[in-house]
KOLDREN-945288 format. One record per residue: residue number from 1; residue in three letters; chain; x, y, z of N, C-alpha, C in turn. Coordinates in steps of 0.05 Angstrom, whole numbers, plus 32768, in hexadecimal, padded with zeros to 4 digits. Layout:
N
 resi resn chain n.east n.north n.up ca.east ca.north ca.up c.east c.north c.up
  NUM  ALA     A      X       Y    Z       X        Y     Z      X       Y    Z
...
END
This chain:
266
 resi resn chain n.east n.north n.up ca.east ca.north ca.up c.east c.north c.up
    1  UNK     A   8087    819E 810B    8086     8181  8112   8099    817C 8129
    2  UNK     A   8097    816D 8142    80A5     8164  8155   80B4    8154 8152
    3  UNK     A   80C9    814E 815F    80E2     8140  8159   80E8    8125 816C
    4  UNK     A   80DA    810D 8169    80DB     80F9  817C   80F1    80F3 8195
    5  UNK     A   8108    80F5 818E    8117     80F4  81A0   8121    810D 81B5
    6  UNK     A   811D    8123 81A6    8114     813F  81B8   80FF    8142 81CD
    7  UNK     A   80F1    8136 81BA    80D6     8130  81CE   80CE    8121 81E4
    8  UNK     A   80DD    810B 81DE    80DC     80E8  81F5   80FE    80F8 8208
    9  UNK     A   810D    8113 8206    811F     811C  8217   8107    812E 8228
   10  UNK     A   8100    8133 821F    80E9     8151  8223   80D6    8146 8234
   11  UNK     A   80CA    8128 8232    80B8     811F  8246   80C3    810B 8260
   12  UNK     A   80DB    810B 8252    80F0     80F5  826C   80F5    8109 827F
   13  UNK     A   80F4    8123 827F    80FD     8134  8290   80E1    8141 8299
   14  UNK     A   80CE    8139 8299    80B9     8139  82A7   80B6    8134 82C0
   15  UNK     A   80A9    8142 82D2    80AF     8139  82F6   8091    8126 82FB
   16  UNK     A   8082    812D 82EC    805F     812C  82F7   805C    810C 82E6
   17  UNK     A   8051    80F6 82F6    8049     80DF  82E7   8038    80E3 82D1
   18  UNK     A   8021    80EF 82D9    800B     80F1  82CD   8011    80FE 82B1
   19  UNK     A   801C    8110 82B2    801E     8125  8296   8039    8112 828F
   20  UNK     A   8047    8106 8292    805A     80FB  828A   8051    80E3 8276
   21  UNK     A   803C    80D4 8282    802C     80BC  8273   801B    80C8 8262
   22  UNK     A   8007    80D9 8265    8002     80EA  824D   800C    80F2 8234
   23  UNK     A   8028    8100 8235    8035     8104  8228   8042    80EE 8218
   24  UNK     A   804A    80DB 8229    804C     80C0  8212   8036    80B5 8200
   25  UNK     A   8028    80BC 820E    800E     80A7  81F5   800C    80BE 81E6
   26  UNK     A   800C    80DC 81E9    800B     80EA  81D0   8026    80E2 81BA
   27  UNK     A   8038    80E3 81C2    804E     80E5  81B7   804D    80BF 81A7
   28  UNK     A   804D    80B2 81B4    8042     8093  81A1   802E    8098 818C
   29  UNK     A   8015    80A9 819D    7FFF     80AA  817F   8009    80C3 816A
   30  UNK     A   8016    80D1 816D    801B     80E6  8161   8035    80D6 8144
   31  UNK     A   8046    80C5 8154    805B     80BA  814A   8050    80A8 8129
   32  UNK     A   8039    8094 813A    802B     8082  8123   800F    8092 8112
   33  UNK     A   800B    80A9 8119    8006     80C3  8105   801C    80C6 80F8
   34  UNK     A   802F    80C3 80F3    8041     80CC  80DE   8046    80ED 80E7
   35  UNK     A   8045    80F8 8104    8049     8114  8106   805F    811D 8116
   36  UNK     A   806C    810A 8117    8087     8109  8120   809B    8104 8113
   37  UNK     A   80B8    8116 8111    80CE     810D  8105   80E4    80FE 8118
   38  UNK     A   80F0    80F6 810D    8109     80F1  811B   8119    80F1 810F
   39  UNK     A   8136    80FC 811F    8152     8103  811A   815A    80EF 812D
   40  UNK     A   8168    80DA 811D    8178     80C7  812C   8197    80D5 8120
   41  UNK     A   819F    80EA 812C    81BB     80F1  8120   81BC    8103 8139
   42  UNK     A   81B0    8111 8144    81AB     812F  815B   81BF    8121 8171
   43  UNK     A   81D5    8126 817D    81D6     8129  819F   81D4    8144 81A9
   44  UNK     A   81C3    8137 81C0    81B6     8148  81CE   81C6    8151 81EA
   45  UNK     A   81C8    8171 81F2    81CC     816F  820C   81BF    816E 822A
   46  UNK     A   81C3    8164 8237    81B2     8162  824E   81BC    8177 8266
   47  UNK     A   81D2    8189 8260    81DD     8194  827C   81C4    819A 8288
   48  UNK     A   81B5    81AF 8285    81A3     81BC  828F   818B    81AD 8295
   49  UNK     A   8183    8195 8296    8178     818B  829B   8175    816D 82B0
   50  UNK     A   816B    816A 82C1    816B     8151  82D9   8155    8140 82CE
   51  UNK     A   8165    8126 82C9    8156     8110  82BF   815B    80FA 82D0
   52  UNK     A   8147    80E9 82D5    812F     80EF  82C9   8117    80FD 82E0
   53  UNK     A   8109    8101 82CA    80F3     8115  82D0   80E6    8103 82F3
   54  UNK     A   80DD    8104 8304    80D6     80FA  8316   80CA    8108 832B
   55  UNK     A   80AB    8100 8337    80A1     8112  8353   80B4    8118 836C
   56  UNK     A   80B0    8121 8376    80B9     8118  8398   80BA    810A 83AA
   57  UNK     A   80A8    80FA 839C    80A5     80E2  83B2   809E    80C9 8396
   58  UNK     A   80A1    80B3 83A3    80B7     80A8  83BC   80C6    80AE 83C1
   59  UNK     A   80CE    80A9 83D1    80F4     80AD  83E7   80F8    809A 83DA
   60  UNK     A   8112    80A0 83D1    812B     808C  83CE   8146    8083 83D5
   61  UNK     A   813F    8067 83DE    8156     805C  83F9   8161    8044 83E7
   62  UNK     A   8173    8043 83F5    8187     8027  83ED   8170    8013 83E6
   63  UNK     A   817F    8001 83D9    815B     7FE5  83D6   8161    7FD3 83F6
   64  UNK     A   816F    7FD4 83F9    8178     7FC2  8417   8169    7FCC 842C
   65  UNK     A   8164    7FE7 8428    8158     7FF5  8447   813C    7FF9 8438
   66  UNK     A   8130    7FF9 8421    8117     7FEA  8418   80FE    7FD6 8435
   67  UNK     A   80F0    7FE3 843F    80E6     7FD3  8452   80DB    7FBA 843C
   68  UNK     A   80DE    7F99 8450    80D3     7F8A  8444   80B0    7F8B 845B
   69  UNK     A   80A0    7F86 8443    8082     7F8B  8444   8077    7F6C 8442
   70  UNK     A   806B    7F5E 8457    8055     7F3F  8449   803D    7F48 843E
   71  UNK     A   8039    7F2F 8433    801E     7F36  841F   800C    7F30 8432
   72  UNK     A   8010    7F2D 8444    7FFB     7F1F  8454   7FF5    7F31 8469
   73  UNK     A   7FFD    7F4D 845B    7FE7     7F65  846D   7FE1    7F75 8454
   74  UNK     A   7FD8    7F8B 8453    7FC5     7F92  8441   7FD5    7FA3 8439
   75  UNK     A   7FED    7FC0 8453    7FFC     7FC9  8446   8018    7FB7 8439
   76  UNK     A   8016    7F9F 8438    8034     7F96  842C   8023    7F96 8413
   77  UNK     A   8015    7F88 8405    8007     7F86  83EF   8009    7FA3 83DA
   78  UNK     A   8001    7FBB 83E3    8004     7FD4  83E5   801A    7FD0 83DB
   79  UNK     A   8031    7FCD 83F3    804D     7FDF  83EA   805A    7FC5 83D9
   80  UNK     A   804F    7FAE 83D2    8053     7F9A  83B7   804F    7FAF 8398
   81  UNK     A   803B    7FB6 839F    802C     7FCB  8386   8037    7FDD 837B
   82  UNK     A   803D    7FE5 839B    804E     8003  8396   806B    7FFE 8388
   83  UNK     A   806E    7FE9 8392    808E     7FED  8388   8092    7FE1 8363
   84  UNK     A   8077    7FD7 8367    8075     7FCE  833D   8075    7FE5 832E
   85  UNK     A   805F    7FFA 834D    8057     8016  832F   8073    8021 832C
   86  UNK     A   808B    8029 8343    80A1     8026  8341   80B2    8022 8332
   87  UNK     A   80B5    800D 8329    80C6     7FF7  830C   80B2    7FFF 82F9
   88  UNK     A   8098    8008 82F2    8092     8006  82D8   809B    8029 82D2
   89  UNK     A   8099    8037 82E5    809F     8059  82E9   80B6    8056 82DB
   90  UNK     A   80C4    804A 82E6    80EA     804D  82E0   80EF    803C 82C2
   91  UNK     A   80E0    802C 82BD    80DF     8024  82A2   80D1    8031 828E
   92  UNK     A   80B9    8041 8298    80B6     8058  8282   80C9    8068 8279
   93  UNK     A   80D5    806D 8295    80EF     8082  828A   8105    8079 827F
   94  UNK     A   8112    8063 8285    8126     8052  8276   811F    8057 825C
   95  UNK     A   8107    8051 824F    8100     8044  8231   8103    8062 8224
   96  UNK     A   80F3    807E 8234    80F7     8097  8225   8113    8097 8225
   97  UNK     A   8129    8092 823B    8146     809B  8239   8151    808A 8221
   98  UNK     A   8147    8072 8217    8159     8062  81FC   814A    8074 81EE
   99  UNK     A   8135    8076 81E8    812D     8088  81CF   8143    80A4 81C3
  100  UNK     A   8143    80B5 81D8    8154     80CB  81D7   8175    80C9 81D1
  101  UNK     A   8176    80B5 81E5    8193     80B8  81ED   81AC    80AB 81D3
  102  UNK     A   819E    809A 81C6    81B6     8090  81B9   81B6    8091 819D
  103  UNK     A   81C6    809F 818F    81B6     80AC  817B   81C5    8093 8165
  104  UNK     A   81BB    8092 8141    81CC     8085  812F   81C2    8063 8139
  105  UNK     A   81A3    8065 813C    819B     8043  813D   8188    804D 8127
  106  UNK     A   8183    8036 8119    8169     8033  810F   814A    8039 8112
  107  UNK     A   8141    8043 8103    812C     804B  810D   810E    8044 811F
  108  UNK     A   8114    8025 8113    8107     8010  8120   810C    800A 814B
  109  UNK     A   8126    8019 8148    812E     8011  816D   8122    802D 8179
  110  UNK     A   8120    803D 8160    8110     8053  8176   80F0    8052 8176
  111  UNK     A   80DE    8042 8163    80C7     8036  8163   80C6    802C 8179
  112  UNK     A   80DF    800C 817B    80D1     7FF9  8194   80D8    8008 81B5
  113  UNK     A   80E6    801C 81B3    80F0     8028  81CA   80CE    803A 81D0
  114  UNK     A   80C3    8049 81C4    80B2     8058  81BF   809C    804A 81C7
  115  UNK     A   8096    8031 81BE    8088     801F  81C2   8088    8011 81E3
  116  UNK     A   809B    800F 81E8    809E     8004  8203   8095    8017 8216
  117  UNK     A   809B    8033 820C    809B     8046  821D   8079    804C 8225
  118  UNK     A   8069    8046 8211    804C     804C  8215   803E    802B 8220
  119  UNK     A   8051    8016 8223    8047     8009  8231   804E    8001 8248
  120  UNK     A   8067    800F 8259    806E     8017  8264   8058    8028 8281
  121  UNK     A   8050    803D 826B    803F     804C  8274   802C    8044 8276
  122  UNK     A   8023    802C 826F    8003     8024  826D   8007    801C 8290
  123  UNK     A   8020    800F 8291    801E     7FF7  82AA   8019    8009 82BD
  124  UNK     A   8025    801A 82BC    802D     802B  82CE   8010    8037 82DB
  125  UNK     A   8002    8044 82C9    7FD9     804B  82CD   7FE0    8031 82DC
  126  UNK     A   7FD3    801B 82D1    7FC0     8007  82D7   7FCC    8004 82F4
  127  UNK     A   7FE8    7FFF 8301    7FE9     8001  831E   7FE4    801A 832A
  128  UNK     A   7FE6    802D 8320    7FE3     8046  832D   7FC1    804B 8336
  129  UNK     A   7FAE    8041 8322    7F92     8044  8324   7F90    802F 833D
  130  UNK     A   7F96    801A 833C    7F9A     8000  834F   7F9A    800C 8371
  131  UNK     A   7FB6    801E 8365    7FBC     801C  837E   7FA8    803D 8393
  132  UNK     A   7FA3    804F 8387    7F90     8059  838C   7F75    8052 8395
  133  UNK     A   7F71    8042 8383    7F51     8030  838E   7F51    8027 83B0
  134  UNK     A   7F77    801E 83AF    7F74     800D  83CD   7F7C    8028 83E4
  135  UNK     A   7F7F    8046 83CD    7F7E     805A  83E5   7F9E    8061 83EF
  136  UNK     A   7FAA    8057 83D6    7FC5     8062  83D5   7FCD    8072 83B5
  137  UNK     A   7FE1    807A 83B8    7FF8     8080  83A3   800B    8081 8397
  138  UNK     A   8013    807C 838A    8032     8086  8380   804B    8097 8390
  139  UNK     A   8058    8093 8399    8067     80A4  83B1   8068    8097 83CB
  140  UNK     A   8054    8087 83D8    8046     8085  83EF   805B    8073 83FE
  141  UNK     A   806A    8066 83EE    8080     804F  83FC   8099    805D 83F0
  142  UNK     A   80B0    8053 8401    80D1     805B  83F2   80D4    803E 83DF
  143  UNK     A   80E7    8047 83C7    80E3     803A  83BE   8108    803C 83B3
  144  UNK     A   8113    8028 83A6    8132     8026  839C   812F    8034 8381
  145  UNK     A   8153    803D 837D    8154     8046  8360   8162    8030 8357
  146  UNK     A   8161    8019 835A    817D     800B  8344   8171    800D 8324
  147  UNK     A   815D    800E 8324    8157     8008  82FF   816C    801D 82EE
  148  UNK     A   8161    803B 82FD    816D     8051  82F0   818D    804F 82F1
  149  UNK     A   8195    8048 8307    81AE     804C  830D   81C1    8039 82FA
  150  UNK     A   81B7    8021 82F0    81B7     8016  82D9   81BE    8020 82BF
  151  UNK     A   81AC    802D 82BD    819A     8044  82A1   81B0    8053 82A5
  152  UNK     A   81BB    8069 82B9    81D5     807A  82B8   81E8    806A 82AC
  153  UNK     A   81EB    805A 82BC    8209     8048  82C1   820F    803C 8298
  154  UNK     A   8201    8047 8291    81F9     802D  826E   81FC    804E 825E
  155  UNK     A   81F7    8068 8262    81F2     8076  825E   8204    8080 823F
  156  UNK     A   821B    8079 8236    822A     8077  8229   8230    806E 8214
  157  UNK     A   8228    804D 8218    8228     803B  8202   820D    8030 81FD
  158  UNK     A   8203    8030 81E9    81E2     8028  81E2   81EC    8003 81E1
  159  UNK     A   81FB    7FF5 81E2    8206     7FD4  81DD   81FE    7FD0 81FE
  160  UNK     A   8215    7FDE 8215    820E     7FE0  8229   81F1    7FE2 823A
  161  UNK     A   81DF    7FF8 8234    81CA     7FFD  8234   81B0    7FDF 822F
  162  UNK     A   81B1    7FD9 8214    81A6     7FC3  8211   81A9    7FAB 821C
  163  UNK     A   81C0    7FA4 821A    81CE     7F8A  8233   81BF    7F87 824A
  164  UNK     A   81C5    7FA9 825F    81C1     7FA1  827A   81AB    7FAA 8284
  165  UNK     A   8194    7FBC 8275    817C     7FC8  827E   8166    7FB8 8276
  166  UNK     A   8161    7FB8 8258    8153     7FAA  824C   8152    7F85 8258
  167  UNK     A   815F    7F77 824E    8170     7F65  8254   817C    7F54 8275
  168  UNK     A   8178    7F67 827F    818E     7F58  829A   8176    7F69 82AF
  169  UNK     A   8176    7F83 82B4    8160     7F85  82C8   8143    7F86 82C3
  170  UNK     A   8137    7F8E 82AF    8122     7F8B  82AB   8117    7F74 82A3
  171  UNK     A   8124    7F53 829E    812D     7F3F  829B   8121    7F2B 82AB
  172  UNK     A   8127    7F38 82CF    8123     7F30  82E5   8107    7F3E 82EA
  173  UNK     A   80FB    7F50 82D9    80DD     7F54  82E1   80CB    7F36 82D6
  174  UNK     A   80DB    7F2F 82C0    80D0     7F0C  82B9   80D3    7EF6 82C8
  175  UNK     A   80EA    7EEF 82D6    80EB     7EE1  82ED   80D2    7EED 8305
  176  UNK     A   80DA    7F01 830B    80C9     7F07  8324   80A5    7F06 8320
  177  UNK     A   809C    7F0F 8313    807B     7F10  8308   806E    7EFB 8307
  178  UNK     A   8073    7EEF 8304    8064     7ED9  8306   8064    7EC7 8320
  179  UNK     A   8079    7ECA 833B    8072     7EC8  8348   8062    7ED3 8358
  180  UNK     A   8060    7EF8 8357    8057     7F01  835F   8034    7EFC 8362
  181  UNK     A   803A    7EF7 8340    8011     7EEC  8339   800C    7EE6 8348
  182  UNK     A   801E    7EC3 834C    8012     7EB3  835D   8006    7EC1 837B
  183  UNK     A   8016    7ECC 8382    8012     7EDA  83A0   7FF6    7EE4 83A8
  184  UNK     A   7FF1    7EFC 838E    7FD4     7F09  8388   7FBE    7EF5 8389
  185  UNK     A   7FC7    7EE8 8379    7FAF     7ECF  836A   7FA5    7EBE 8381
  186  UNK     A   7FBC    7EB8 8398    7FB5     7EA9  83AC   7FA1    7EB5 83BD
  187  UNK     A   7FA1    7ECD 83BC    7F90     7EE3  83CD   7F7D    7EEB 83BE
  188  UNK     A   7F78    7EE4 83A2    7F59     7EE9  838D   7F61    7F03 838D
  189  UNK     A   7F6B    7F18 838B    7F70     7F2C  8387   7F72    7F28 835F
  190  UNK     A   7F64    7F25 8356    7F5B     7F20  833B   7F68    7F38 832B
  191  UNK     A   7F5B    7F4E 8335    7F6A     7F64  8323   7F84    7F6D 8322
  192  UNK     A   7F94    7F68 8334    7FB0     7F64  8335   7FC1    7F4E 8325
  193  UNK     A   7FA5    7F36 8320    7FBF     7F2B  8314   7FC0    7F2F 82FA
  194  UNK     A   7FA1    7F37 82EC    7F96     7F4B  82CF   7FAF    7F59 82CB
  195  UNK     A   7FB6    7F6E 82DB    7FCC     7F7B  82D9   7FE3    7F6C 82CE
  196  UNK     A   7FEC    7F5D 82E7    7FFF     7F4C  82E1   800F    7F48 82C4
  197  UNK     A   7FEE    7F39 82BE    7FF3     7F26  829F   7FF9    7F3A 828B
  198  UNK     A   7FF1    7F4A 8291    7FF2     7F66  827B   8012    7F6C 827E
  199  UNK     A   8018    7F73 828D    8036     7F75  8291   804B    7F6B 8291
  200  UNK     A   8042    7F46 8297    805C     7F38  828F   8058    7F32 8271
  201  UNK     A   8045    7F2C 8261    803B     7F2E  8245   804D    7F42 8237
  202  UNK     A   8049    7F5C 8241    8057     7F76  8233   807B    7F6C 823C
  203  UNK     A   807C    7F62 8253    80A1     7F6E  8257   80A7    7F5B 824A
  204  UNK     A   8098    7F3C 8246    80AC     7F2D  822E   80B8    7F41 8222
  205  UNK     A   809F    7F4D 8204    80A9     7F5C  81F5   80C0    7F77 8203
  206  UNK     A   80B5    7F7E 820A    80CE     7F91  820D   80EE    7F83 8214
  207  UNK     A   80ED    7F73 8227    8107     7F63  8228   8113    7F5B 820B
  208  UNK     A   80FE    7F4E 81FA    8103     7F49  81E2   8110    7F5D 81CC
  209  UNK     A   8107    7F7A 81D8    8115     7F89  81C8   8139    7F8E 81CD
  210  UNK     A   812F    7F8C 81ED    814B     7F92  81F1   815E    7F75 81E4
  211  UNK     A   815A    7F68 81E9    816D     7F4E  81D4   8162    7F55 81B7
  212  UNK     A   8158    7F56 81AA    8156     7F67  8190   8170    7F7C 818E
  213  UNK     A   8175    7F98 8199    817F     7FA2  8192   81A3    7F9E 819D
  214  UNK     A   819C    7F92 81B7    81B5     7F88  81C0   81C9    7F75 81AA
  215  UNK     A   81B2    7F60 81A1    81C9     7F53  8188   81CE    7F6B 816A
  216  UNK     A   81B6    7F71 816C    81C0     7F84  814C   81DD    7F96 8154
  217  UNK     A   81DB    7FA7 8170    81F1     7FB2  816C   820A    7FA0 816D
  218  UNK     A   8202    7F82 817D    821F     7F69  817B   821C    7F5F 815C
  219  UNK     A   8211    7F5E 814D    8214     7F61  8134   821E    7F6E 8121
  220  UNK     A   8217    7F88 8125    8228     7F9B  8113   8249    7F9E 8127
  221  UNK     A   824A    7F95 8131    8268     7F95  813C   827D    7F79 8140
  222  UNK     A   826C    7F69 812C    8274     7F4E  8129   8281    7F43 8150
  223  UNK     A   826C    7F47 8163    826E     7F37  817D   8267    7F28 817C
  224  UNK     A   826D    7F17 8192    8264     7F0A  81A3   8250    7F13 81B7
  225  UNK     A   8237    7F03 81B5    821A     7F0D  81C6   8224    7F06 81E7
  226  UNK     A   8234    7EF1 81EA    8236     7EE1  81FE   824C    7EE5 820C
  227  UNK     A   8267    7EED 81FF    827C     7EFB  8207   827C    7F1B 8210
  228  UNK     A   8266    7F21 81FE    8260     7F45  81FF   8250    7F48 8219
  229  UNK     A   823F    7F38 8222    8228     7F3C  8234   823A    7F3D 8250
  230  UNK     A   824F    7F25 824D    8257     7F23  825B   826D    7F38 8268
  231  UNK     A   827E    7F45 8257    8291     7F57  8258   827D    7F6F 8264
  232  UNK     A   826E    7F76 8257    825A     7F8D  825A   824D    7F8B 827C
  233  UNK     A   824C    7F73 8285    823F     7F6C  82AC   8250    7F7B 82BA
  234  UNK     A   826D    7F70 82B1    827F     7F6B  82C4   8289    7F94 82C2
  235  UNK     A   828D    7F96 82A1    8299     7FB5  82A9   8284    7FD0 82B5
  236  UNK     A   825D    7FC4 82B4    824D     7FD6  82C4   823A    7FC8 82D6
  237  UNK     A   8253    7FB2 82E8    8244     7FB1  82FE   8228    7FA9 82FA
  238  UNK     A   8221    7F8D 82EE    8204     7F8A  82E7   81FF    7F75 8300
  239  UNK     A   81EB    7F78 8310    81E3     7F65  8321   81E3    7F46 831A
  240  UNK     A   81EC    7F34 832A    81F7     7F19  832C   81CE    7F0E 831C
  241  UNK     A   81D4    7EF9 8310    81BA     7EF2  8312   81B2    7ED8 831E
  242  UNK     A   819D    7EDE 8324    8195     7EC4  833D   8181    7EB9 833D
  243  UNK     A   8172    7EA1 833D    815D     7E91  8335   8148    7E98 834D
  244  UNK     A   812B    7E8C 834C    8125     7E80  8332   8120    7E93 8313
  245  UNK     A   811C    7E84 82FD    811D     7E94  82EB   8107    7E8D 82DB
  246  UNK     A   80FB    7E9C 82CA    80E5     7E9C  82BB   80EE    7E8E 82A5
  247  UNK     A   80F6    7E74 82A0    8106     7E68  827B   80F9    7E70 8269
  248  UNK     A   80DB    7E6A 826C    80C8     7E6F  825F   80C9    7E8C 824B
  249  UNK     A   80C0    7E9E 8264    80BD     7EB0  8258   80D5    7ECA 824B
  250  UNK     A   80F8    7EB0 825A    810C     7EC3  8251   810E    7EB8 8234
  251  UNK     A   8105    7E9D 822A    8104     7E95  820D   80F1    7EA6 8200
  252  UNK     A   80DF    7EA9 8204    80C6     7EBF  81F3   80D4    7ED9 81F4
  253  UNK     A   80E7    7EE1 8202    80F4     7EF8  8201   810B    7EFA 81F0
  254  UNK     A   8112    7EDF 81EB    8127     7EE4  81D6   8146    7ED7 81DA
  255  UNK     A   814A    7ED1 81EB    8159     7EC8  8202   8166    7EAB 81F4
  256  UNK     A   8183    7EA6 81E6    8182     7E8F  81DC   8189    7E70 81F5
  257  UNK     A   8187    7E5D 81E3    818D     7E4B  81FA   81A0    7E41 820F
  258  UNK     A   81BF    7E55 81FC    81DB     7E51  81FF   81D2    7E64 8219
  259  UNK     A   81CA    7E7E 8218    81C0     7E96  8228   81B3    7E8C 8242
  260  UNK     A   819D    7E7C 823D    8190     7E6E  8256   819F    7E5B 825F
  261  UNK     A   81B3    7E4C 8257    81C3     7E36  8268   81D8    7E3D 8276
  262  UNK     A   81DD    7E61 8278    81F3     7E67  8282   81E8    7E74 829F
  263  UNK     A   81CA    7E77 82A1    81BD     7E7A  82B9   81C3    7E5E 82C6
  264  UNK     A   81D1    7E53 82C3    81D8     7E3E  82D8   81C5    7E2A 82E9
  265  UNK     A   81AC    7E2C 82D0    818D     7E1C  82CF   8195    7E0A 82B9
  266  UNK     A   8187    7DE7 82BC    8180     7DDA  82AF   8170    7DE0 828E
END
């Protein structure tokens, strides 16, 4: 029998998208078969191994030297796309790296981690097929690392981790999405915004987990959610946050109201 968090190490260090998303949806259906164990007690070493798993392409540049692209040519639209399949790539791999990495949670955080991770992957197809259709791929634009560099930077503390990945940057995929819709939608580009909905629908939930597990661990340590979040920005450097903001859908995420009034929004 395979060992879930061996396994979600074993597929994070995958270079190839394709067999990489594969491998998650085996490893999800295999999991809710009941043919998976897990050892939430194992640390694991990584010397010998370069994570995460990733092609050769894209190039990766500062996000500043990121060319900006308008939608109002066909390749900015494109490299809009490209840079989603991008963030959902790097969030597949985030979700395998909490699975593995932090051992002594409940068994339930490596379900919703596991979970994220195969929907994760779903997003990831559905722009990748997208973006093929229009005669591109995956690779084809440079694209930034801040997600990951995040994901390192948290690498230590699973409290940390939850705070600023879950929580604080993937957070801002809820602010941003829905303007983006709009963008698509203005141009009838219909199937893009299909996509869309599918994805800001899913990152509620996943944001939601990350405040899920972010308070259980401020819980079992009798914190402060609001003092902790905060201590936790300042000592890994978590990006300033800046409007506009999704209220909406940071409440369906879990987000209390004390939490939304300190975004410095009505």
């Amino acid at each position: 029998m395979i060992e879930l968090r061996q396994t979600a190490l074993e597929i994070l260090a995958i270079t190839d998208p394709k067999t990489k998303v594969a491998r998650v949806q085996d490893l999800f259906d295999q999991y809710h078969q009941r043919i998976v164990e897990l050892n939430a007690m194992d640390v694991f070493s990584t010397d010998d191994i370069e994570l995460p798993g990733r092609p050769d392409r894209p190039e990766l540049i500062p996000p500043l030297k990121v060319p900006k692209r308008s939608m109002a040519t066909h390749e900015g639209r494109v490299s809009l796309l490209h840079s989603l399949a991008h963030i959902e790539f790097n969030a597949l791999n985030l979700a395998l790296d909490a699975v593995w990495r932090f051992p002594n949670m409940p068994t339930q955080y490596y379900a919703d981690w596991l979970s994220v991770a195969k929907e994760e992957a779903h997003h990831f197809c559905l722009i990748e097929t997208h973006l093929q259709s229009l005669g591109f791929t995956y690779g084809d634009f440079p694209a930034h690392n801040s997600l990951w560099e995040m994901v390192e930077r948290t690498s230590e503390e699973a409290i940390a981790r939850m705070a600023l990945v879950p929580r604080t940057m993937e957070a801002r995929g809820l602010d941003a999405v829905p303007a983006i819709r709009e963008r698509f939608k203005q141009i009838k580009d219909t199937q893009v915004v299909e996509i869309l909905d599918i994805i800001l629908r899913d990152e509620i939930g996943h944001v939601s987990i990350g405040n899920k597990w972010f308070n259980f661990l401020c819980d079992q340590d009798n914190l402060s959610a609001i003092s902790t979040y905060k201590a936790l920005a300042r000592k890994y450097r978590a990006p300033i946050l800046r409007g506009p903001f999704n209220l909406e859908g940071r409440k369906q995420a879990g987000f209390t109201s004390e939490e939304l009034s300190l975004l410095g929004v009505d």
